[in-house]
C-alpha positions in Angstrom: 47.2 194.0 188.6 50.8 192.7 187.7 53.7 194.8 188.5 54.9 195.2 184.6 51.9 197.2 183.9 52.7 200.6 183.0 49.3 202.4 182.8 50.0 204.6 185.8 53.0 206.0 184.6 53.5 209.4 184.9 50.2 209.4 187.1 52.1 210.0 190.4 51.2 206.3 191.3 53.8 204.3 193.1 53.9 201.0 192.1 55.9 199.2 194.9 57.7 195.7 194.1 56.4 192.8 195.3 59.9 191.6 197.0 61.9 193.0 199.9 65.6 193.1 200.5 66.6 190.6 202.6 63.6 188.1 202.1 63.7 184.8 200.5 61.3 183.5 197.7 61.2 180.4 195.6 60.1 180.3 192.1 60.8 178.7 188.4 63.5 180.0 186.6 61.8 181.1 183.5 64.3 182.0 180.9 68.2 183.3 181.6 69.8 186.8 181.1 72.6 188.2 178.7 74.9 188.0 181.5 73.9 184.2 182.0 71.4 185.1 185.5 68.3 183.2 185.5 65.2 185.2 185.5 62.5 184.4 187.8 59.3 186.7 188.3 57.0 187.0 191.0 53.7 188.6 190.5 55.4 190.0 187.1 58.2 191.6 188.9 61.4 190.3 187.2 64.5 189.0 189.5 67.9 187.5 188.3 69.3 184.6 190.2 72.8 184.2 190.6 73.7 180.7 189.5 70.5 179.5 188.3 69.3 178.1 185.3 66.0 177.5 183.3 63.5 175.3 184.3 64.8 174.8 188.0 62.4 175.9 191.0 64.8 177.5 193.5 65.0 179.3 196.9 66.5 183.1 196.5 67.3 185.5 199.0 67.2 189.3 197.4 70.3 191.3 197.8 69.1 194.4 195.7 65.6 196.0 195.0 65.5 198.6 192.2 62.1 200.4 190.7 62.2 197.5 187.9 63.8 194.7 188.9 66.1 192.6 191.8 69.2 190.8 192.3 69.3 187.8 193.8 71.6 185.0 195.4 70.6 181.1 195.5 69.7 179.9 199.1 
């Protein structure tokens, strides 16, 4: 099940994200943010990168986990 599903809402199911603080990933850039982040997703969880831009496969390291979505620095 991806993480963007919201069928359990409200069910008292905790969907946890798929990231941790402090860990690095690599993924695609898939599109970029309003505040000019790229967006990269892992198993539908979205993250902004820092510096990034569309279409690049980069190494992150997350600085900040929220309930639905992180932050991000390049690696």
């Amino acid at each position: 099940m991806p993480y963007s599903s919201n069928s359990n809402r409200g069910s008292g199911f905790n969907l946890k994200a798929p990231v941790e603080l402090g860990q690095e990933y690599e993924s695609e850039i898939e599109d970029i943010s309003r505040r000019g982040d790229g967006i990269a997703k892992i198993e539908g969880f979205v993250i902004f990168v820092a510096n990034a831009k569309k279409g690049e496969h980069v190494k992150f390291k997350i600085t900040q986990v929220g309930r639905r979505f992180a932050v991000a620095e390049l690696v």
